[in-house]
N, C-alpha and C positions, 0 to 999 in steps of 0.2 A: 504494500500500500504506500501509496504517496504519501508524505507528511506534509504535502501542501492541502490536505483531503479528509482532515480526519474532523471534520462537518458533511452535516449532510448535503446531500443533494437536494434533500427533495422533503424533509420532516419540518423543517427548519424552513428551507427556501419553499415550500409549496406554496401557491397563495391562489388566490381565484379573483379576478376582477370583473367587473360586472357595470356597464355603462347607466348610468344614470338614466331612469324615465322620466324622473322630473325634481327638479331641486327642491332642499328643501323651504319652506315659505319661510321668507325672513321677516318678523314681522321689524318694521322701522317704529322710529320715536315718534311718532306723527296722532298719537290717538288724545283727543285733552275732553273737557268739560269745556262745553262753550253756551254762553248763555242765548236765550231766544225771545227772553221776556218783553214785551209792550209795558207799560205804565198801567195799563188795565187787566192784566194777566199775572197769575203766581210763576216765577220764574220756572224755565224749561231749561235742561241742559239735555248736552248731546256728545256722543266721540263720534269721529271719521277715523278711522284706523286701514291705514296701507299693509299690503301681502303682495309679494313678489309669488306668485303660485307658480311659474315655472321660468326658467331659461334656457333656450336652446342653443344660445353662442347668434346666431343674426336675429334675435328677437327675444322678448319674453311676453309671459300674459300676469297680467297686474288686477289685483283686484280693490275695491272699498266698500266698508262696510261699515254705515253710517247707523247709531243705534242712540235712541232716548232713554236716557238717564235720568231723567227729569220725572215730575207727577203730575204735567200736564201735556198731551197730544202737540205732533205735531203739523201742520198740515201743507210743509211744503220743505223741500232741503234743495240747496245749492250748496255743491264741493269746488272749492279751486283749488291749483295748489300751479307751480312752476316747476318745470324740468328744465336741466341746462342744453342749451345749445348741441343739438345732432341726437335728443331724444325725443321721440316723438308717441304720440295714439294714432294706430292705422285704424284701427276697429273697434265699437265698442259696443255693450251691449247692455239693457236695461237702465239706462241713462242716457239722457241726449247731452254728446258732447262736444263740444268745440274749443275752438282755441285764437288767440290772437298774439303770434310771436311762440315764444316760450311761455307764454301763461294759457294755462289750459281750464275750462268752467266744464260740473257736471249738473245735468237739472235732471229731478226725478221726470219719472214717466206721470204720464194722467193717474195710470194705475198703484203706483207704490210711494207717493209722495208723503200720506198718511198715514203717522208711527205714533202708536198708542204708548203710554208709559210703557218700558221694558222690551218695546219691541226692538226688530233690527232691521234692514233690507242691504242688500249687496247689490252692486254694478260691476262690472268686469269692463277690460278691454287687452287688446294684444297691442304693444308695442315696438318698438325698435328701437337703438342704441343703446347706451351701456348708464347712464342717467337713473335718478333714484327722486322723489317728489320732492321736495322744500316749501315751504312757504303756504305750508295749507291752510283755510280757514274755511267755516261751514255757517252758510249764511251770513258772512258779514263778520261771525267775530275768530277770529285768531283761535287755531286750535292749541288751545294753551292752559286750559282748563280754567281760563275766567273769562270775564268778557270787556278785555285792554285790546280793541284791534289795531293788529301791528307789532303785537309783541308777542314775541314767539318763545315758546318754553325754554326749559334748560335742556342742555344735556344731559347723556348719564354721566354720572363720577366713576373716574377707573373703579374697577374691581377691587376691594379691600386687602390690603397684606396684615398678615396677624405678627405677632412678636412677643416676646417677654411673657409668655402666655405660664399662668401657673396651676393652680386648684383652683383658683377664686377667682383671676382675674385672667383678661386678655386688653393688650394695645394696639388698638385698630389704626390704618393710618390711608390715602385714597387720593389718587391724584384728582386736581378741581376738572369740575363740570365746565360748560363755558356758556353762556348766553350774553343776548344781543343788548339787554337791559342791566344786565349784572349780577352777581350771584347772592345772594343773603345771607342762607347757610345752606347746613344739609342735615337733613331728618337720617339715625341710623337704627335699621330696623334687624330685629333680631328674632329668627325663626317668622322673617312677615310679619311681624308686631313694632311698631315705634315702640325708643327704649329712649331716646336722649334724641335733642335738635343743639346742634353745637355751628360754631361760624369757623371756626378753623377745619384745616385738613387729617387730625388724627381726634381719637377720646379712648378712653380707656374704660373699660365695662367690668366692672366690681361685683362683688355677692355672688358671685357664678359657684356651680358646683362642681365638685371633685370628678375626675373620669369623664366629664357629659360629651356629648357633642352637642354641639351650636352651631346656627346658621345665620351669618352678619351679610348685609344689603345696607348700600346707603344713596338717599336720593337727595338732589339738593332742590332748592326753593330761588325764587329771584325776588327780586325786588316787588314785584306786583304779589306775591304768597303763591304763583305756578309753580306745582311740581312738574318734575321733568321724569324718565322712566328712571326706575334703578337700575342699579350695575349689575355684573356679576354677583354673584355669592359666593364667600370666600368660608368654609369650612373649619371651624376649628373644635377640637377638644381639650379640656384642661385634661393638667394632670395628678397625679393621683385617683385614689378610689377603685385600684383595681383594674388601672387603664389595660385594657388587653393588645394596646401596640407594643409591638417590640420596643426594650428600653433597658437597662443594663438589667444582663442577666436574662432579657427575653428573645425569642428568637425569631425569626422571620420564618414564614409560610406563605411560598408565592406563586402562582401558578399562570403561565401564559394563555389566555382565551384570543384564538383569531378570530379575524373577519367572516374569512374566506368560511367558517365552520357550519355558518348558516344556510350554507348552501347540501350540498351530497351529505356532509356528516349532520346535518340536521341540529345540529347542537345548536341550544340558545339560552343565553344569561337565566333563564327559568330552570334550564336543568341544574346550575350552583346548588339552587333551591332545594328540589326537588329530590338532591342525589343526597343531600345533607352536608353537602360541600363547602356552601358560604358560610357555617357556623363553626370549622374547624382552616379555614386561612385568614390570616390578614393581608397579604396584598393582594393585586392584579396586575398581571400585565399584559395590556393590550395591543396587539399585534397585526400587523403591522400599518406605520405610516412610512410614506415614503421619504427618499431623499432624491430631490433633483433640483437642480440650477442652482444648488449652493443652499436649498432651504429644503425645510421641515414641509411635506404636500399633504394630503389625504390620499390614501390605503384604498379605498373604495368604498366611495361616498354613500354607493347605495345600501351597503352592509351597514356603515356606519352610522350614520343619521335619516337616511329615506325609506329604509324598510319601514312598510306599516305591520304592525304585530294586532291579532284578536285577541279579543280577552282570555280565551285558552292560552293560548299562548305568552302572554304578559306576564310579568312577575307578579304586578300587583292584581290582577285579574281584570283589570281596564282596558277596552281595545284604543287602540290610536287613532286619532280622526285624520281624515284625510289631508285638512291643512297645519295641522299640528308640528311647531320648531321644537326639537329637532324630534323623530324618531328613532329607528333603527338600536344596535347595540346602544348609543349612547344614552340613549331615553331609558331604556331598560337595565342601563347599568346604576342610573342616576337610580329607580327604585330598587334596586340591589341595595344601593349604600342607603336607602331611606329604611329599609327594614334591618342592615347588616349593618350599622355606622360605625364599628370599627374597623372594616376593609378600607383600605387603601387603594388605590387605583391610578395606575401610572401609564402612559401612553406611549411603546415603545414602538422607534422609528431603525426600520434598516433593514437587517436581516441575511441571508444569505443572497437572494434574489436580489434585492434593492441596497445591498451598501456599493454598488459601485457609483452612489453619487458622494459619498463621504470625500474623499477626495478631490475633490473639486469646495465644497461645502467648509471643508477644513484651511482653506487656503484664506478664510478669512472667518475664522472663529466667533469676532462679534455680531458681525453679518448674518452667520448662520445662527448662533443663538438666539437673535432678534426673532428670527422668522420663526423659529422654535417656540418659543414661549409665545408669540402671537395668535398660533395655531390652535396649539395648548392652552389658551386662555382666553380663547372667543368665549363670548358672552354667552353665546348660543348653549356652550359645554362646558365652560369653566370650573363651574359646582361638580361635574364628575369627576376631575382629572387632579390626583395631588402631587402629580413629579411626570418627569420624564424618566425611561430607559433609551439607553443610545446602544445599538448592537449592530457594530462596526465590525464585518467581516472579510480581513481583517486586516487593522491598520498595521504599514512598513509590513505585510505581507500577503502572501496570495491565497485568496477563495474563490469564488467564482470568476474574479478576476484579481490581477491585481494589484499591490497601491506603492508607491514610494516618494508616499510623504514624509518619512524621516521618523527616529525614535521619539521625537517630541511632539509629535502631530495629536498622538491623541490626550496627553494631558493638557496639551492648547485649549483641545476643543472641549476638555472636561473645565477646565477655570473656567470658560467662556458660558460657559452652561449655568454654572454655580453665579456667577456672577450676576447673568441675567435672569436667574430663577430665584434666587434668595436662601435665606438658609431657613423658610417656612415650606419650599418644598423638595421633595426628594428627587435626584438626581443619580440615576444608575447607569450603569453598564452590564453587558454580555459578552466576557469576555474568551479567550481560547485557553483550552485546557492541556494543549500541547506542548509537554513539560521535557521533549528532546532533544539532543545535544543540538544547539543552533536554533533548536525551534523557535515557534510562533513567539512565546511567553519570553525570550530572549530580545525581540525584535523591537519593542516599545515598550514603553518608559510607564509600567504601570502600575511601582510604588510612586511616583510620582502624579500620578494622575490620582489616584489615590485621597489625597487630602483631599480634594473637591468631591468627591463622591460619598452616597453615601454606603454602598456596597457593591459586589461586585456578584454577576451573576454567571459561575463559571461553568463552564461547560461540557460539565467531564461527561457525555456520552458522544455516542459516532463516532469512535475511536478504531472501528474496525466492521467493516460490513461488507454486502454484497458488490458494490462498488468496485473491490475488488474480486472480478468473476469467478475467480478457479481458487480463492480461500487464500492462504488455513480460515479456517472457521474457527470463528474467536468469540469472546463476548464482547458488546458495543460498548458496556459501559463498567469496566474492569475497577472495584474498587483500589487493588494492589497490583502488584505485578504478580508472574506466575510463570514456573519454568516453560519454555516455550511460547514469550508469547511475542506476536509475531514484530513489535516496532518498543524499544526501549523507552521509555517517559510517557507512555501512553494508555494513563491508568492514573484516577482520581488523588491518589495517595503523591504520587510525585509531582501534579501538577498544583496540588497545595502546597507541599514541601516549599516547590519553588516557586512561588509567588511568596509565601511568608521570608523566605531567604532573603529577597529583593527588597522586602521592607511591606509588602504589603499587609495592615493588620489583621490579624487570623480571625475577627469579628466582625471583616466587611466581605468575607469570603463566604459562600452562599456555595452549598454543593447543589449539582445539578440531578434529576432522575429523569429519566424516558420511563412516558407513559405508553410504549410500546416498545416492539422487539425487532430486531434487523438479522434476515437470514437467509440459506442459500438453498439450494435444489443440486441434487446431483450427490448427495453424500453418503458415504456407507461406514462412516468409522462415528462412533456416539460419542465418544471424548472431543474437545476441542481440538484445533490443531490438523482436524482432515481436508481433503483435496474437495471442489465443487464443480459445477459446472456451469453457474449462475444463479440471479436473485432466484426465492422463493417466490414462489404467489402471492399479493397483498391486493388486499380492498381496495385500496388507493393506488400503488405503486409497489413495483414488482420491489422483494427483499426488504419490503415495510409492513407492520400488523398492527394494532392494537392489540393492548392488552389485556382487554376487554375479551377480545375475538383467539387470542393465544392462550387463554387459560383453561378454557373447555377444546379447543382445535387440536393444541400439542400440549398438554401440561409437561411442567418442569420435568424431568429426569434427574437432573442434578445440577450443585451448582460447583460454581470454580472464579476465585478471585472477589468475592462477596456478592455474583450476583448469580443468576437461573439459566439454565439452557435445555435446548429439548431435541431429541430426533423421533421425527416422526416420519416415515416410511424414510423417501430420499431427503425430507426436509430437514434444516436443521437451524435451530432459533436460539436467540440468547434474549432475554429480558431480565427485568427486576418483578419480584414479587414482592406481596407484602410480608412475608418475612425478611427475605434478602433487603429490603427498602428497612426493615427495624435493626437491622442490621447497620446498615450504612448510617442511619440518624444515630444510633451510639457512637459510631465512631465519630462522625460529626461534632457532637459533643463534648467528646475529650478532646477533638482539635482546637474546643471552643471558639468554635467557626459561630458566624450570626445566624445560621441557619439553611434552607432548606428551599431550591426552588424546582419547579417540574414543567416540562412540554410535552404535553399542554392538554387542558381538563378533559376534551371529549376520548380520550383514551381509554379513561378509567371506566370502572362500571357503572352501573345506574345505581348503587346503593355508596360511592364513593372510597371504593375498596383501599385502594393508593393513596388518596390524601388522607383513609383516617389512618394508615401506617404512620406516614409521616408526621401527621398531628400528634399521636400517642408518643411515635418515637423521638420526637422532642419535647415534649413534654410543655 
């Protein structure tokens, strides 16, 4: 076997992408209270609220949805609003519209102009250009949620960063809003409740309790008392009380969930649930986004946020509506951490198929970190996602292709990360477990990178598989080494050695397990070590199984170097079981490594065979 090769092809790199039917509806800042009162009349109020319902690249269709808020009728609506320059309305429907320049006017129809307390009515149109509405107001007053025409709401204030957070207290802090009239203050709301209206940009929130989780939003006010929309929501937990995250002495439990899973392997953030799974990890890591032109992209939009889920299928047993921001895994992950609120959830960008954009991306570390944290912190998702994982395969050396950015490349691109992410959220790697003379683990500078991170996710399986056609037949994920085994340093035990050697500390080192087995066809000797003739048969991809699918197909026979292997007729498999996996977490243990990560959940069984090994086995 090649030592440029001991990742996989294809467990690691599989991905599935899937074109967009239609994006998701963004809703804009555009919905206010606006008054409609006569001097003869008890005041009426109203929102207009814009949705972007699809875009195709030379067009979108746009929708508005003008609704009384008020306790009195109302019997007539005009929407304007301004597009810039090269956006236009081609078409539109259920509104008569027109326009003069860039200012565009909607008038109801004969038929739907009359909206009773609580009612709503929509108008649609398709457009063209790349433009987004400004400047809307509805009948005459400014959507702004009073009736000052002419003055237009605030913005939202960035998304909150937490700090200094302890049992009792946290320190909020929020870049300003901005409006046309001036800012006042900002109202900061906690779990959706106002808690405090303060005029600077940070407060500090007292009397909180031990272990909780909380959820800070803060919206600012203008000079007229218009709110403008809130921000993000920035998540936080104190500490104390039994906090169940990993903390000195505690251990990490993390498991990779793809995209792509939603598709042929059926899996979806319900099964966590359902398998008993979300109640024995703390993190997640989500798989994959991409890297290209030097930034952080989306993995596949429509897995991630436009899949519409039914309420069978929902976590929380709610189905998705059709214009609903966002859907897809992230909607469904956000009610995972609403039931599960000690999981963590980190959004891991690269992988074996997608790091050949690292290189390029690396060439200016602030630049890409920018774009990383922006992605990571859209408004839209920002309450799911509490770090990044970067899984750079592999930096100063060759995976699917490969890189010669130099030894220092990738602790550049780890400061660069830390620096733009902060030290409230977590910042990982997936790194190579190739601990051979000259190897990968020699190439870059990964006690150095080290201090910006805050652990590392190494990758001690695919260490020997079908890949190589005619054998030996070995096990993929070799806890020690073992007479004969066929590549020296290629085996969990020395590729911890030497990463601790180089400096890295033994509690940001994270062992890695395959939730599946890698093996060959063509064998007739049952010990490791025999000749093949190529991959087995897999579900997926030939010399790939689950372990799900391996445990009643070929059960263990025996194991060799702490993990399982099996022949069954010409076949012949190596995996982990859940013995061999309690196995591995003791040793874990006494390396007092930080714990325990696996790829990836749809593996395991529907009862969560694998992760309650690894839960128990760390205790």
């Amino acid at each position: 076997m090649s030592t440029s090769t001991p990742r996989t092809r294809g467990i690691r790199g599989r991905f599935r992408s899937r074109a967009t039917a239609a994006l998701t509806a963004l809703l804009l800042p555009l919905a206010a209270m606006v008054g409609l009162a006569t001097p003869a009349q008890a005041a009426t109020s109203a929102t207009a609220t814009y949705t972007k319902v699809q875009d195709w690249g030379t067009g979108f269709e746009g929708k508005w949805t003008v609704k009384n808020t008020g306790t009195t009728s109302i019997s007539a609506w005009t929407v304007v609003w301004d597009f810039p320059s090269g956006t236009s309305v081609t078409s539109a429907w259920d509104a008569d519209v027109t326009s003069s320049g860039t200012h565009w006017t909607a008038k109801n129809k004969s038929w739907n102009g009359t909206l009773a307390p609580g009612a709503s009515v929509s108008f649609g149109f398709n457009g063209a250009g790349p433009g987004s509405p400004s400047n809307c107001k509805l009948n005459g007053g400014s959507c702004d949620g009073g009736t000052v025409p002419g003055d237009n709401p605030p913005s939202a204030p960035g998304t909150p960063s937490a700090s200094n957070i302890t049992n009792t207290s946290v320190v909020l802090s929020w870049t300003a809003a901005t409006d046309d009239k001036g800012i006042k203050n900002y109202d900061v709301l906690r779990d959706g409740t106002k808690i405090a209206t303060v005029t600077g940009l940070t407060y500090t929130n007292t009397g909180l309790t031990a272990g909780t989780d909380y959820s800070y939003t803060v919206q600012a006010r203008d000079t007229a008392d218009q709110t403008g929309p809130v921000s993000g929501a920035r998540a936080v937990r104190t500490t104390g009380g039994g906090d169940p995250d990993p903390g000195p002495g505690g251990k990490v439990k993390l498991g990779y969930f793809t995209n792509w899973g939603v598709y042929g392997r059926n899996y979806h953030v319900k099964n966590l649930v359902t398998s008993g799974t979300a109640s024995k990890i703390t993190h997640i890591n989500y798989a994959f986004g991409n890297v290209q032109n030097g930034q952080c992209t989306i993995g596949d939009a429509y897995a991630d946020y436009d899949k519409a889920y039914t309420a069978d299928q929902s976590v929380d047993g709610v189905a998705d509506t059709w214009d609903q921001p966002p859907r897809g895994n992230f909607n469904q992950l956000r009610k995972l951490k609403q039931q599960f609120p000690h999981i963590k959830i980190l959004w891991s960008f690269g992988g074996w198929t997608w790091s050949g954009g690292f290189p390029q991306a690396v060439q200016n570390p602030t630049t890409f970190a920018n774009s990383c944290y922006n992605l990571v912190e859209d408004p839209r998702w920002a309450d799911v996602f509490d770090g990044i994982d970067l899984d750079w395969e592999y930096p100063n050396a060759c995976g699917l292709s490969c890189d010669t950015s130099g030894p220092a490349a990738f602790k550049n691109m780890m400061q660069a990360m830390r620096a733009r992410f902060g030290s409230n959220n977590l910042v990982t790697a997936a790194i190579t477990a190739d601990a051979s003379s000259g190897g990968k683990i020699e190439k870059t500078d990964y006690a150095g990178a080290a201090q910006y991170s805050d652990w590392y996710n190494v990758m001690t399986y695919d260490f020997f598989g079908a890949f190589d056609a005619d054998g030996p037949t070995a096990p993929h994920s070799p806890l020690t080494s073992y007479t004969g085994i066929p590549q020296a340093g290629f085996n969990s035990a020395d590729a911890i050695a030497k990463l601790k050697a180089q400096g890295v500390p033994a509690a940001k080192l994270l062992l890695g397990i395959g939730f599946y087995g890698r093996g060959w066809t063509g064998v007739t000797q049952a010990a490791p070590g025999g000749s093949a003739t190529g991959p087995a048969p897999g579900t997926y991809e030939q010399g790939i199984e689950d372990y799900k699918v391996l445990k009643t197909s070929c059960p263990a026979t025996g194991t060799i170097a702490g993990t399982a292997y099996a022949k069954c007729g010409s076949n012949w498999w190596s995996y982990d079981t859940p013995s061999t996996i309690t196995g591995k977490m003791t040793w874990a243990k006494n390396q007092s490594l930080g714990g325990a990560f696996f790829w990836e959940f749809s593996g395991d069984t529907s009862n969560g065979e694998l992760v309650s090994a690894i839960n128990s086995g760390l205790g």
